[in-house]
N, C-alpha and C positions, 0 to 999 in steps of 0.2 A: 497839403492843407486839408484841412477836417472841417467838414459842418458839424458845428453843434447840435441838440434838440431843436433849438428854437430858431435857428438859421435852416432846418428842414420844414417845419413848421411853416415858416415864413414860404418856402419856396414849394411849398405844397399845395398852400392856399392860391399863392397867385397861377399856378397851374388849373386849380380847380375854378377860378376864374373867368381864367381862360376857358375853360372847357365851356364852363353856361355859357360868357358871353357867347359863344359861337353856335352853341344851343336854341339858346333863346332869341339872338340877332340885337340882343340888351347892349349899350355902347356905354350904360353907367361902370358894366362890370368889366367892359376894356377898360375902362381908364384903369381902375383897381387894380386890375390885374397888371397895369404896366406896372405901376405905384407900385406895388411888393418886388416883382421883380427888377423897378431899378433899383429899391433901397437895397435889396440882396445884391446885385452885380457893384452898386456902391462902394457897400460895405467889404466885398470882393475887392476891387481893387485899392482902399485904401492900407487894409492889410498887408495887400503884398506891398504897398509902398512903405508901412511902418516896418517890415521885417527887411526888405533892403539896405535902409537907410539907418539900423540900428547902431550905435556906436556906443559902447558898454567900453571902461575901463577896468578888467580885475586886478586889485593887488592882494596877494594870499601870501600867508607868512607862516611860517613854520617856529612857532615859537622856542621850541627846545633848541638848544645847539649843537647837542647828540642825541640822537632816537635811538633807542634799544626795541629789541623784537622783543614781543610780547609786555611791553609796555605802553602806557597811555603816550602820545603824541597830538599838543596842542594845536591848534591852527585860528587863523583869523582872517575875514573875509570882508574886503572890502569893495563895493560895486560901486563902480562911478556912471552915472548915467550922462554923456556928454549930448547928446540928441535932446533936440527941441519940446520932441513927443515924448511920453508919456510910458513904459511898458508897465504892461500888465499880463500876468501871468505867478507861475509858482515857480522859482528858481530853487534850485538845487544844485550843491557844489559837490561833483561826483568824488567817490568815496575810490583811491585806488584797489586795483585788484591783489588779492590777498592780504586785508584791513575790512578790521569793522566796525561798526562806529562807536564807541564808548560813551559819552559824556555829550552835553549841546547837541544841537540842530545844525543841521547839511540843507534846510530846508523852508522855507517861508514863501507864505501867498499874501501877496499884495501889490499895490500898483505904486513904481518909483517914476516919481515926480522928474520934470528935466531937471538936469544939473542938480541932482541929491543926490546922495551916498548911499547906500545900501549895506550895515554891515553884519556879520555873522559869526562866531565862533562855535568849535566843537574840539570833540578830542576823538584818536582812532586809534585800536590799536592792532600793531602791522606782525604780521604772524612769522614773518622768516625777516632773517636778513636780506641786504641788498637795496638799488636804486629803487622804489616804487614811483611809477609816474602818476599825477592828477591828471588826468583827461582835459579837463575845463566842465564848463558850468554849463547844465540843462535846465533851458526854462521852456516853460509848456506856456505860452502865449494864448493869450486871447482877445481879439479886435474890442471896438469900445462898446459895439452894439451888442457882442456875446453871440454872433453868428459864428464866429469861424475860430477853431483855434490850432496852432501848431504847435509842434519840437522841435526847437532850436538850438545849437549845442555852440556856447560862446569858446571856439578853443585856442584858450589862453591858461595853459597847463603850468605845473609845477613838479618837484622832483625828489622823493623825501631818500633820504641816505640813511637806509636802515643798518647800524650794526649788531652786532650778536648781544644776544640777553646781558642784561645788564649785570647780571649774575659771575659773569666772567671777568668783568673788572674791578667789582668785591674781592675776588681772586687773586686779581693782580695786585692788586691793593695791597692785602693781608702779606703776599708771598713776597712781595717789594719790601716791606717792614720787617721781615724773617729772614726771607734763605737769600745768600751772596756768593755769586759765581767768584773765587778765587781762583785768579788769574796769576803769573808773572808780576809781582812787582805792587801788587795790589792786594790787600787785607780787609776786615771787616772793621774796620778803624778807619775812619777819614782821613786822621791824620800821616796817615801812612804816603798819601800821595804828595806831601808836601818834603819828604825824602829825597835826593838825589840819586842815591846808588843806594845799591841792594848788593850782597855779597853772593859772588858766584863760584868761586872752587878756590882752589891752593896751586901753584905753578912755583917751579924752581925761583931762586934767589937770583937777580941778574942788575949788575950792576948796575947803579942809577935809582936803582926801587927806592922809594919813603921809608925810612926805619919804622915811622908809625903802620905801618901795613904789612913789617914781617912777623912771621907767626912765631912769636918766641917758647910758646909752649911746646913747638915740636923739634927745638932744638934738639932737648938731652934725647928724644928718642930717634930720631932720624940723624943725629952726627948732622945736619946740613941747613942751610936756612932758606924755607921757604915763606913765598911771600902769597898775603892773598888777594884775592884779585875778587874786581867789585864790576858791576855791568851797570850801568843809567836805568832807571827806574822810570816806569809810566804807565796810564793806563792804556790796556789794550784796545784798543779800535775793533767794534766789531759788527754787520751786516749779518742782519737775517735777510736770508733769500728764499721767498716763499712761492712756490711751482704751482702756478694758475692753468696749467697746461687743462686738457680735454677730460686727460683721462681721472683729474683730480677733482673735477666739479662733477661726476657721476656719485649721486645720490643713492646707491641699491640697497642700504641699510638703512640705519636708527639715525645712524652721521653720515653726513659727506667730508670727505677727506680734506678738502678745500676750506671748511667751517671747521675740523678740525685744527689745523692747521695755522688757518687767522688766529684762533684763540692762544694757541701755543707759544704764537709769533709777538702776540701784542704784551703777556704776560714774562717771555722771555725777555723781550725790551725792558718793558720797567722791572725788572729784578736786574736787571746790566746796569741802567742809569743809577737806580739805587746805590750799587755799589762803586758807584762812580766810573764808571766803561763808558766812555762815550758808545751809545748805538743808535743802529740806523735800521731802514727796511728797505727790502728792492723786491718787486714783484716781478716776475717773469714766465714768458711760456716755450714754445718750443723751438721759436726763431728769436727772440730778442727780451730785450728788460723795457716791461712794460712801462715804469713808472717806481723812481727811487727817493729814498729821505736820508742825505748823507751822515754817517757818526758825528752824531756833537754830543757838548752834556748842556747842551741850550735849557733855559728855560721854561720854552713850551715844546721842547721836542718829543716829549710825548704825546701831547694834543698834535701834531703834525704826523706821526706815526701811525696815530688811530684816525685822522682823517683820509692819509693816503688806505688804508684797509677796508675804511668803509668804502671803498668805490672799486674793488675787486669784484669781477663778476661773480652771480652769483651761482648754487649748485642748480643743479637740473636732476629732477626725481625721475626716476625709473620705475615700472610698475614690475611685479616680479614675474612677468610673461616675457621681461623685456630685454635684454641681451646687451651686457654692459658695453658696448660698443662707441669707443672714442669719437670714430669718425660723423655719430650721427649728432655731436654736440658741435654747437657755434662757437667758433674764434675766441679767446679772450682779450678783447680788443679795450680800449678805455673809452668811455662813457662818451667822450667829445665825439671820439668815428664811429660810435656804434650807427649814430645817423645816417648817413654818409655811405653806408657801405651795405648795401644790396646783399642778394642771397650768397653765403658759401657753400662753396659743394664741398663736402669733406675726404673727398676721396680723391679729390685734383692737389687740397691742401698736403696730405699724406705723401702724395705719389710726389711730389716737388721736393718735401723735407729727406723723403728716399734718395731724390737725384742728387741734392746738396750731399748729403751725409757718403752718399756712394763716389762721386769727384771728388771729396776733400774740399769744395768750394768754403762750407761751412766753417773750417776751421781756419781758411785759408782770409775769411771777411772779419773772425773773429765776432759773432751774434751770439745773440744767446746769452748763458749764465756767463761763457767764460769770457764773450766779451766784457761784460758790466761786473766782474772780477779784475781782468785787465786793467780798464779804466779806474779801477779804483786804487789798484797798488801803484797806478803809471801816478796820481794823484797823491800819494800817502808821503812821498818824501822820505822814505825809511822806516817808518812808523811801525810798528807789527802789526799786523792784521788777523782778525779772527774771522771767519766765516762760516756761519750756522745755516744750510740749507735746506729747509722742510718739502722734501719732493716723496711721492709714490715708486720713482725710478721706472717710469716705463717710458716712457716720450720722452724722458729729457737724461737718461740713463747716461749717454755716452757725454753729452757735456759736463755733468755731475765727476765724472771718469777723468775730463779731461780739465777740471776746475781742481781736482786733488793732485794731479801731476802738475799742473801751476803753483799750488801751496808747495809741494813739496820741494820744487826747483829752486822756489824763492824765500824758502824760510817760512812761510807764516802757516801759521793753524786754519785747521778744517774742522767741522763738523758734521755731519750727515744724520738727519732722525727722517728712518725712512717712515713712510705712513705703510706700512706691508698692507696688500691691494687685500687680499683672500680674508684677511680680518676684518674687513669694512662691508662685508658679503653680509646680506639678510640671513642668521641662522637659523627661520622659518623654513627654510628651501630644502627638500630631504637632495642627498646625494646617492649616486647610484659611485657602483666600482670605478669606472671611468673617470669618474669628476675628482672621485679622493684619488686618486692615482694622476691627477692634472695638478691638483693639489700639493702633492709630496715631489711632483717634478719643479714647481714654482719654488717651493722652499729649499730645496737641494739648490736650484739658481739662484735665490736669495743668497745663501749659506757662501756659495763661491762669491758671489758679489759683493759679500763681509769680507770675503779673505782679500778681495783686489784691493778694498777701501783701503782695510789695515794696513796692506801689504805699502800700501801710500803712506803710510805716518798720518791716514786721517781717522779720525774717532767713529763710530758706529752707534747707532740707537735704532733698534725694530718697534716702532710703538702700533699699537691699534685703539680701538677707539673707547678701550675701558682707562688707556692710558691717560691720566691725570698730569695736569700740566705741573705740580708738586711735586708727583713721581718723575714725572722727567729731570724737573729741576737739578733732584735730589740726585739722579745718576748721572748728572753731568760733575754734580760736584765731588761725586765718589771716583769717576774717571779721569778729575784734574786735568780738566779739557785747556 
C-alpha cells in the first residue's frame, strides 16, 4: 500500500506538530498533532478493511465464436460489485500476452456504486495462434479520503482459442467448391453415392452367374463366357492424423511445422466432406492420441474439426543462436492438464520413450498413432479406411512405420505428407561444409524412408513450407491416393 501526496502531506504536518508541541511545551499542538495522525492511521485501517472485504463478480465474453490471428477479437466486460462499499479506483481488464488492443477501452476511472454493474467492451487483436489467457482485472484503488492507494489484481481470468489467420479458411472454402479427392467408389457427382456397386474386373463364367452380368461382347473374341463382377460401393472413411510431437512445434523459420500442418489438416478435411468422405481428425504425440473427432459427414463436423485444432498446443520460436533441440520443448499435453502438471524435464521424458521403444513395451501397450489407428479399424466394422498422417518423422518415425504395416496387413489406405525438418530451417543461416554434408545425409535418410513407406503400399508426399495446401491437394489427386 502507497501513500498518496496528500496522505504524506497529512502525515508530515502532524509530525511537524509533533515536533513544536514538544519544542515549545504547547498542548494546543498535541492535540493537532494526534488529530492528523489518527485521521491518517483511520484512514489506514479502513483501507485495508475495504480491500479485504472486496467482493467483485467478473463476467467477460468473448464475443466471436472463432478468433483468427491477426484479426480483431471482441470482448465484453461485465463488473458486478457484490460489497456493501463503494470501490473506487481505475480498473482495467488486462490485455493477454501477445494481443494488442484495437478498438474500445480496457480501461475506466471511477467509483462503482454497491450492487452496480460496471460494463466495458473493447476489441484485441491476438498475433499468433493458440490458447491466450486473460490474467483478470487490475484496479489501482483509492481509500475515500485519497490517502492511500493500492494494486489489486481481481483474478478471474478467461481463455481466448486463437486459430490460424483467417486467411486459411478462405482457402479452404474456395478449394472445398474446386478440387475433389477421388477415392474408390466415389466421383465428383453426388449422385454417385446413391449407387450400390461399381464394376470391378472380368472373372471366368461359373455356373450360377446372372445372364444380365455376363460379358457378351467378349464372346466372339475369347471362344468363352465371362462374367463381370461388381464390388459394393461407398464413401471412404478417412482420419487425418496430425503429429503434435516436440519436434513439430519448433519454430526456427518463417513457419512452424505444427502451424503448417493444422492448416493442411483442416483444409484437407473440408475438401473430404465436400466430396462427400466422411472425415475426421486425431491429434497425437509421441506416447498416445491426444484428442480425436471421429469420420462422419455430420452436419457440423467441420465446425468440430476446427474446434478440436484450435486447442493444439502451440509452436515455440527459436532464436537463431538457438539449437533446435526437441527436448528443451514442453509436452503436448491438452489444455485441461496443462494445470495440473508441474515442471518436465525433457531428457527423463526421452530417456523413458527410449526404454519403451528398446523392450518392445510400446508396441506391445499399443499407444501412440498405432494404437488410435487400431481402435479405429477394431470400430470400422469392414469399412475401408483412409489414413492421412502429417508428421515431420522424427519422434514419432517408427510408429508411422508401424501404422503402414497395419494398413497394409489389413487392406486399407495410407498416406504419409512428411513436413521434411531441413526445409523449415531459417535460410538466413549461412552453412559451413559440415552442415551441408549433415544435410545430404538427412535426405539420403529421407530418400530410404520413401523406399520403406512405398515398399508398404503407402503413398509418400515431402512437402516444406512453400508447399501450398492446393499443391498438395492437387498431388494427391494425381497419385489416386
Amino acid at each position: 500500500m502507497r501513500s498518496t501526496t496528500l496522505g504524506t502531506v497529512l502525515l508530515s504536518i502532524s509530525i511537524v506538530f509533533a515536533f513544536i508541541s514538544v519544542l515549545f511545551s504547547n498542548l494546543s499542538w498535541v492535540v493537532l498533532s494526534l488529530a492528523f495522525a489518527g485521521a491518517y492511521v483511520y484512514a489506514y485501517l479502513r483501507f485495508v478493511r475495504e480491500l479485504e472485504r472486496t467482493d467483485l463478480h467478473i463476467d467477460r465474453k468473448v464475443l466471436d465464436e472463432v478468433s483468427f490471428a491477426a484479426e480483431p477479437v471482441s470482448i465484453t466486460v461485465e463488473v458486478l460489485n457484490k460489497d456493501p462499499l463503494a470501490v473506487r479506483g481505475t480498473f482495467e481488464d488486462l490485455v493477454p500476452e501477445g494481443c494488442t488492443l484495437s478498438a474500445g477501452s480496457n480501461k475506466t476511472s471511477m467509483t462503482l456504486p454497491p450492487r452496480s454493474v460496471l460494463k466495458m467492451s473493447y476489441s484485441v487483436i491476438p498475433e499468433k495462434r493458440g490458447p491466450l489467457a486473460i490474467p483478470g482485472m487490475r484496479i489501482d484503488r483509492t481509500d475515500a479520503f485519497g490517502l492511500f492507494d493500492e494494486e489489486q489484481l481481481i483474478e478471474q481470468g478467461s481463455v481466448i482459442n486463437v486459430h490460424t489467420e483467417k486467411g486459411s479458411f478462405d482457402t479452404a472454402r474456395k478449394m472445398a467448391g474446386r478440387e475433389h479427392l477421388e477415392f474408390s467408389g466415389m466421383g465428383r457427382n453426388p449422385a454417385i453415392v446413391l449407387r450400390e456397386f461399381e464394376f470391378d474386373g472380368i472373372r471366368d463364367y461359373v455356373p450360377g452367374d446372372r445372364a444380365r452380368d455376363i460379358h457378351w461382347k467378349l464372346l466372339p473374341k475369347t471362344g468363352k463366357l465371362m462374367t463381370k463382377t461388381y464390388r459394393k460401393e461407398g464413401a471412404v472413411h478417412t482420419t487425418v492424423f496430425v503429429d503434435c510431437g516436440r519436434s513439430m512445434r519448433l519454430e526456427a523459420g518463417s513457419v512452424a511445422k505444427i502451424d503448417h500442418a493444422l492448416d493442411l489438416s483442416m483444409q484437407l478435411s473440408n475438401v473430404l466432406l465436400s466430396s462427400f468422405h466422411p472425415a475426421g481428425i486425431a491429434t497425437f504425440d509421441e506416447m498416445r492420441v491426444i484428442d480425436k473427432v471421429s469420420p462422419s459427414l455430420g452436419r457440423h463436423q467441420f465446425e468440430k474439426i476446427v474446434k478440436l485444432l484450435r486447442e493444439v498446443p502451440s509452436s515455440v520460436r527459436l532464436s537463431s543462436s538457438s539449437s533446435a533441440n526437441p527436448e528443451e520443448i514442453p509436452p503436448s499435453v491438452p489444455l485441461a492438464s496443462k494445470k495440473a502438471k508441474g515442471k518436465d524435464d525433457g531428457r527423463e521424458f526421452l530417456s523413458a520413450l527410449d526404454k519403451l521403444s528398446a523392450t518392445g513395451a510400446r508396441r506391445r501397450l499399443g499407444i501412440g498413432l498405432e494404437g488410435g489407428m487400431k481402435e479405429i479399424l477394431a470400430r470400422s466394422k469392414g469399412q475401408e479406411q483412409l489414413f492421412i498422417v502429417i508428421s515431420d518423422l522424427i519422434s514419432t518415425r517408427d510408429a508411422v512405420l508401424a501404422g503402414a504395416k497395419l494398413c497394409q496387413s489389413t487392406g486399407n489406405k495410407m498416406l504419409v505428407i512428411h513436413t521434411y525438418d531441413d526445409w523449415y530451417r531459417n535460410p538466413g543461416v549461412a552453412l559451413d561444409l559440415q552442415k551441408v554434408e549433415q544435410l545430404y545425409g538427412k535426405l539420403e535418410g529421407s530418400i530410404k524412408l520413401e523406399a520403406a513407406f512405398r515398399s508398404l503400399k503407402t503413398k509418400y508426399i515431402r512437402i516444406g513450407p512453400a508447399d501450398t495446401a492446393s499443391r498438395i491437394v492437387r498431388a494427391i489427386r494425381r497419385g489416386k491416393t
